[in-house]
C-alpha positions in Angstrom: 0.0 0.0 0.0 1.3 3.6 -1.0 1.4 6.1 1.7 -1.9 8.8 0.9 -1.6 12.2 2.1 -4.9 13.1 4.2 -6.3 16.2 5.3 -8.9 16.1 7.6 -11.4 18.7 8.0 -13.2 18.3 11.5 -15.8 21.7 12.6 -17.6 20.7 15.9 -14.8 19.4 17.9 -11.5 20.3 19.0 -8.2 18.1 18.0 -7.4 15.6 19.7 -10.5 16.3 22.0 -13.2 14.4 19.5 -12.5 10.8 20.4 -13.3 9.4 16.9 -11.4 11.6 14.7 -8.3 11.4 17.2 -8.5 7.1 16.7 -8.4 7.8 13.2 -6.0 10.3 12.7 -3.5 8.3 15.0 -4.6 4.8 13.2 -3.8 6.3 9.6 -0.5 7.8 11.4 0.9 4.6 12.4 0.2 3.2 9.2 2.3 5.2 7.5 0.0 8.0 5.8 1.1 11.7 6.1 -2.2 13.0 8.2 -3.2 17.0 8.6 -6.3 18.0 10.7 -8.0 21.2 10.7 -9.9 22.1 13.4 -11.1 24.4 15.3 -9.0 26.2 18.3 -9.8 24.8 22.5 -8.9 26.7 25.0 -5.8 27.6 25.5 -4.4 25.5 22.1 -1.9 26.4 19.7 -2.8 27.5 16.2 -0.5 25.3 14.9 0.4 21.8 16.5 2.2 18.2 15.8 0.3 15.5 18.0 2.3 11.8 17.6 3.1 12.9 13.9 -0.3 14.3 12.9 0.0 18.0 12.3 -3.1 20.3 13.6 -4.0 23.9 11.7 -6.5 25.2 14.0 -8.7 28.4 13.2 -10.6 30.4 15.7 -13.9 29.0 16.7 -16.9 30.7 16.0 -19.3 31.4 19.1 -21.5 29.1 20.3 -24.3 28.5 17.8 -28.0 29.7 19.2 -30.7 29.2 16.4 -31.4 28.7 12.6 -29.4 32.4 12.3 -26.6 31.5 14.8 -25.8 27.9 12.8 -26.1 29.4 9.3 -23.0 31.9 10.6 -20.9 29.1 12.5 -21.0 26.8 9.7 -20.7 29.6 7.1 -17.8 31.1 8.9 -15.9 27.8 9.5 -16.4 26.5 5.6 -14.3 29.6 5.1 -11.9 29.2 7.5 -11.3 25.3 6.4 -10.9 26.2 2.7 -8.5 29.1 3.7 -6.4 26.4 5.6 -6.7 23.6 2.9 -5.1 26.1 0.8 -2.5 27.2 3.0 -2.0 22.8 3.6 -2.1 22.5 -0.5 0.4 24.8 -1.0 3.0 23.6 1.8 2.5 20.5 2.0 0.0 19.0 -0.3 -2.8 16.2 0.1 -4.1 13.2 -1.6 -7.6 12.6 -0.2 -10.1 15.7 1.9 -11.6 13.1 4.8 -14.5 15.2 6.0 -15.9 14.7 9.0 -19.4 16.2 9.7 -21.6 17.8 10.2 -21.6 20.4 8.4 -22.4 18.9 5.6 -21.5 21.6 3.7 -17.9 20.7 3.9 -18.9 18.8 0.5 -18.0 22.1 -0.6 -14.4 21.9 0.0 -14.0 18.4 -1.3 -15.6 19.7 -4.8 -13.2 22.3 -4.9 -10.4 20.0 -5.1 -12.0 16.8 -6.7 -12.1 19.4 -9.6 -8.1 18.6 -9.3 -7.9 15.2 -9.2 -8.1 14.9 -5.0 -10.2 11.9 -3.4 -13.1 12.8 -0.6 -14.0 10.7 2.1 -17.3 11.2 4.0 -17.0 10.3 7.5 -20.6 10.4 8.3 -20.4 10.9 11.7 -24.3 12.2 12.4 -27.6 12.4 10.5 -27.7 16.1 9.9 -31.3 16.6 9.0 -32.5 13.8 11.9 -30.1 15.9 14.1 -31.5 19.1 13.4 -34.8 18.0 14.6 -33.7 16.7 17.7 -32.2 19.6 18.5 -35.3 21.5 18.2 -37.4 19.7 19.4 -39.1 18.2 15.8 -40.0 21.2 15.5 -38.1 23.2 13.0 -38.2 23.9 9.3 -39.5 21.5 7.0 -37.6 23.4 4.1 -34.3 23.4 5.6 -35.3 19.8 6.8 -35.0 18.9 3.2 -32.1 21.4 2.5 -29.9 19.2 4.6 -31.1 15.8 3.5 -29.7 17.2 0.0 -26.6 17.9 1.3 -26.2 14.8 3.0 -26.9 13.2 -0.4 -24.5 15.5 -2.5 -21.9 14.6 0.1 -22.6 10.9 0.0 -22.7 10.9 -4.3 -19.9 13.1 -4.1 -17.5 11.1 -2.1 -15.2 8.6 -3.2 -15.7 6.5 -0.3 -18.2 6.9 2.7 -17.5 5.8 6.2 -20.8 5.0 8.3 -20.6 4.8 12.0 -23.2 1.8 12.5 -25.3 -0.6 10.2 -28.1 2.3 10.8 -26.2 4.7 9.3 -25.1 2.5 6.5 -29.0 1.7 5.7 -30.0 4.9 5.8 -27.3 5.7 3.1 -28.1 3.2 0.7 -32.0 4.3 0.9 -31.8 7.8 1.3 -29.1 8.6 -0.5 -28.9 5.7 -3.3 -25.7 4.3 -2.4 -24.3 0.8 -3.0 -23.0 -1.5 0.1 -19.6 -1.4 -1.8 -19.4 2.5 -1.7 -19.7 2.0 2.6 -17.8 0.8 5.2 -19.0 0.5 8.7 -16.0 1.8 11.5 -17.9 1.9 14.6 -17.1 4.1 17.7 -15.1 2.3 20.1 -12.1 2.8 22.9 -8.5 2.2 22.0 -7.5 0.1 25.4 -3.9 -0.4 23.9 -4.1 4.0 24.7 -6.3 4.4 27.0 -5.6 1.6 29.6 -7.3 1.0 33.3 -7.0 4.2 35.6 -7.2 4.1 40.0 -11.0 5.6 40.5 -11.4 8.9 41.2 -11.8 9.4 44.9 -14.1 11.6 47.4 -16.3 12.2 44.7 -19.7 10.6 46.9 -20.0 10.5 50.5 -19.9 7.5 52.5 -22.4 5.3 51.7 -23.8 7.0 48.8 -24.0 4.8 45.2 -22.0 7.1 42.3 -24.3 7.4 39.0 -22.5 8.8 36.2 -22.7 10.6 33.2 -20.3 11.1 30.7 -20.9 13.3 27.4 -22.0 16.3 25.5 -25.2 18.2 27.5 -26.8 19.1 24.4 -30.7 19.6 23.8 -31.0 15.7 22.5 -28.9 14.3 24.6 -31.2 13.6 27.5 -29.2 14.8 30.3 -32.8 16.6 31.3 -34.8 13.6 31.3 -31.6 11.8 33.5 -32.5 14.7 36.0 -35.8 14.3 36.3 -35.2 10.6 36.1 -33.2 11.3 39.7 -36.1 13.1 40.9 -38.6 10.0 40.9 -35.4 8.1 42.5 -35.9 10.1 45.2 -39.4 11.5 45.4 -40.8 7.9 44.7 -38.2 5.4 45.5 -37.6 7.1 48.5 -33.6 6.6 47.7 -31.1 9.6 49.2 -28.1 7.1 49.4 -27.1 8.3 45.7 -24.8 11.0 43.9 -25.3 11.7 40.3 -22.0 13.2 38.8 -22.4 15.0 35.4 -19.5 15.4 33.2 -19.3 17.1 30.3 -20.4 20.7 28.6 -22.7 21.1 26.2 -24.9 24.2 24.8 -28.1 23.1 27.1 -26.0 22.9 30.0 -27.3 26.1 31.9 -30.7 25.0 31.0 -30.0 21.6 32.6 -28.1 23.7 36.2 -31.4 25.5 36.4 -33.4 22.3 36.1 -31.4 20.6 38.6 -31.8 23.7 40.9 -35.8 23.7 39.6 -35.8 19.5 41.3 -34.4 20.3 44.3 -31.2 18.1 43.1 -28.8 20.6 44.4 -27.1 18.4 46.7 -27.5 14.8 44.7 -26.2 16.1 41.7 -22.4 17.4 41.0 -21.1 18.9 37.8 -17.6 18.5 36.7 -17.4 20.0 33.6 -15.6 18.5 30.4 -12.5 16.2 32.1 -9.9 15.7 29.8 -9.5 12.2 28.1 -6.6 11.2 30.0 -8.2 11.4 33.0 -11.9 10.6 32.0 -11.4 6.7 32.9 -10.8 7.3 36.2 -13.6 9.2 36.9 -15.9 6.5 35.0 -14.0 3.7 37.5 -15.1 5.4 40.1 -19.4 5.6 39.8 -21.3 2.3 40.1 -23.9 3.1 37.6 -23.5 4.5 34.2 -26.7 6.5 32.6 -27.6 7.0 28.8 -30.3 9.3 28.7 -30.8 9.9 25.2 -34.4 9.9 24.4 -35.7 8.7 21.6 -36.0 9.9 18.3 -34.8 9.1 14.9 -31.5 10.7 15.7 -30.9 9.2 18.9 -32.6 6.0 17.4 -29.8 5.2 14.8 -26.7 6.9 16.3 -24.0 5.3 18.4 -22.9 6.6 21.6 -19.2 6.8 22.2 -20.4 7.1 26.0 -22.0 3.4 26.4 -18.6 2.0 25.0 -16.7 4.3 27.4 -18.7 2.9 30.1 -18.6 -1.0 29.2 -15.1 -0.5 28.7 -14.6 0.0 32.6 -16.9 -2.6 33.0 -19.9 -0.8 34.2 -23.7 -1.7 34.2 -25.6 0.8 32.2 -29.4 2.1 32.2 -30.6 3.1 29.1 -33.9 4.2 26.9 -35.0 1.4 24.6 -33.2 2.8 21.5 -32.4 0.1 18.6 -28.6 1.2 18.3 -28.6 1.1 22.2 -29.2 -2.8 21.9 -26.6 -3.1 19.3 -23.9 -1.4 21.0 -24.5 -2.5 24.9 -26.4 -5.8 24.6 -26.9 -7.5 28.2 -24.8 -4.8 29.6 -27.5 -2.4 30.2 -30.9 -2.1 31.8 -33.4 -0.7 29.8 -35.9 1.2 30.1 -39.6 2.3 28.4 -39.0 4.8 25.9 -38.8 8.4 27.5 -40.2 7.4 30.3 -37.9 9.0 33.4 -40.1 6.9 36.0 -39.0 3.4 34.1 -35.7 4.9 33.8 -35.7 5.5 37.8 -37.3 2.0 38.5 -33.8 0.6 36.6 -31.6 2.6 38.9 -33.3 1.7 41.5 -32.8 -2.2 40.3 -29.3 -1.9 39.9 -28.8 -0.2 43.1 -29.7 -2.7 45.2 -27.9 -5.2 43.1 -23.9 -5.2 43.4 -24.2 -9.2 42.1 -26.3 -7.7 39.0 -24.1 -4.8 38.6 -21.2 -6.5 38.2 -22.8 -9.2 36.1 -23.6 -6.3 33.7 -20.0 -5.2 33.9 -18.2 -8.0 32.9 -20.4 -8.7 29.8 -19.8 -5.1 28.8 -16.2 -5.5 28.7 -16.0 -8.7 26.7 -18.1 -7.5 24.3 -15.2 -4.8 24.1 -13.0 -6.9 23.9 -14.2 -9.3 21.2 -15.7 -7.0 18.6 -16.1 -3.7 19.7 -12.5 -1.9 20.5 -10.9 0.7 18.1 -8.0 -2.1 17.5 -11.2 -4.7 15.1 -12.4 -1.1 14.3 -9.4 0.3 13.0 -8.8 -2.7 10.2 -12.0 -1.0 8.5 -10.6 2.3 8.3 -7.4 0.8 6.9 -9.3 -1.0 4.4 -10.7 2.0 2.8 -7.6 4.0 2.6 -6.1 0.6 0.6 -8.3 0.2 -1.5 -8.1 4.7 -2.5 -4.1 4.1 -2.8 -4.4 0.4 -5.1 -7.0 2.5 -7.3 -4.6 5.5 -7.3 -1.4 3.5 -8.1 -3.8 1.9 -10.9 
């Protein structure tokens, strides 16, 4: 296989903070291709960085989205910024194949530009943009731009030389949405790298004595249920009568104030601790140290099909998990959650409450969790996907 020069283009995350495009990037690394990532700037961060041999361009990032109006100017203002990059990458350095990650779709846009040269794209279709954009408001947002985004999901897809799907779902949706073949797809699944990321002490003093540690660990966004996990801990207490818990909440996310005044609004003050967003490096440890993992994420046809980089987190430190009855849920987690009635935050309670007062169960759950990691569903069996698509892009270049 010929060493491939990839750029990748990555808006909604910080380098090497998204888990998923950091896997990659380090994967195609070690395999000898030349990877560039451009990104957007964290706190703190360099503009321009070298991570284990991957080089980072990173652009200012745009303020936090709020709106149709707000979106429209993040994504409009960081399309520019990538193509201004990818030039400034072109020029110095050059690059075989654009490997988009999105959303935006509209980074399709960029890969045009320089398919019209000869340069491969890659769509890493990390989320269902239009199912995404009615789960962030609620189902109830424009039907117009509902359809504007389902044809840029398509042009993307039809564009690409090759598109990545994150889950069978994904891959379905693809060939009947957007008229794809199975051979144009390859599934690479979320999943934790344990030759990287290996066991960590638990985090201590984070509950009192005698208290059970539920966790949460992930992006407090509008869909991502961190609401109905609130009021979920509201019926533990109110109607299971239960004050020997402490829900920690880690992450940040653009419905986080909303979610602090709920808490306050539930009287959860006390039974409830925010951490913030804890670095990678140190997330494991804080995961080690609850007994009880929560997925909140309610369903809808986002949440339905998507795969959460959370519940493999969780069964990778070998913790039971409770969960809404979502389809990709069962695919992911299997026997290693509980699940509960769709939406319902009382069900949801009732399987805290079950697992609680289980240790035997708990760490039943825990154990299956981790060998299902271990067998299929680690980066390490993920990775030989990715690989696969970038030999098959070098054989047909070198042909």
């Amino acid at each position: 296989m010929k060493p491939l020069r990839i750029l990748m283009l990555l808006e909604n995350n910080p380098f090497p903070q998204d888990t998923r495009v950091r896997h990659e990037a380090f994967a195609l690394s070690r395999a000898g291709h030349t990877v560039s990532v451009i990104c957007q700037r964290g706190k703190a961060q360099p503009y321009f960085d070298c991570i284990e041999g991957v080089r980072v361009y990173r652009f200012p990032a745009p303020a936090p989205a709020n709106g149709l109006i707000g979106y429209v100017w993040e994504y409009g203002y960081s399309t520019i910024a990538f193509l201004l990059l990818s030039l400034w990458v072109f020029f110095r350095l050059g690059f075989d194949v654009i490997h988009a990650h999105n959303p935006p779709d509209t980074l399709v846009f960029i890969a045009l530009l320089y398919k019209c040269i000869g340069k491969r794209f890659v769509f890493d279709h990390h989320d269902l943009s239009p199912e995404m954009y009615y789960a962030r408001f609620g189902g109830q947002g424009s039907k117009t731009l509902y359809r504007i985004l389902c044809l840029l999901e398509k042009l993307s897809c039809r564009v690409a030389d090759h598109v990545i799907a994150t889950n069978q779902s994904y891959k379905q949706l693809e060939i009947e949405r957007d008229g794809l073949s199975e051979d144009q797809i390859t599934i690479v699944r979320n999943g934790p790298d344990l030759d990287r990321e290996g066991d960590s002490p638990p985090v201590v003093d984070l509950a009192l004595p005698g208290q059970i540690l539920i966790g949460y660990a992930g992006v407090i966004g509008y869909h991502d249920g961190v609401d109905y996990l609130l009021r979920a801990l509201h019926h533990l207490r109110n109607d299971f009568k239960r004050s020997d818990f402490c829900c920690i909440v880690m992450g940040e996310g653009d419905a986080l104030a909303d979610v602090k005044a709920l808490c306050t609004q539930l009287g959860l003050d006390q039974q409830v601790r925010f951490v913030g967003w804890i670095p990678h490096a140190q997330l494991a440890g804080y995961i080690n140290a609850v007994s009880i993992c929560a997925a909140p994420e309610p369903l809808n046809d986002y949440n339905n099909r998507s795969t959460m980089i959370k519940i493999t987190e969780y069964m990778a430190a070998a913790k039971p998990i409770v969960a809404f009855d979502l389809f990709e849920h069962h695919v992911t987690a299997g026997d290693a959650a509980l699940y509960a009635q769709a939406n319902d935050t009382l069900d949801f309670a009732c399987q805290l409450n079950t697992l609680m007062d289980n240790a035997r169960l708990r760490a039943a759950m825990g154990r299956c969790g981790r060998e299902r990691i271990d067998k299929s569903l680690a980066w390490v069996h993920q990775a030989e996907n990715l690989l696969s698509v970038y030999a098959q892009l070098s054989e047909s270049r070198r042909n």
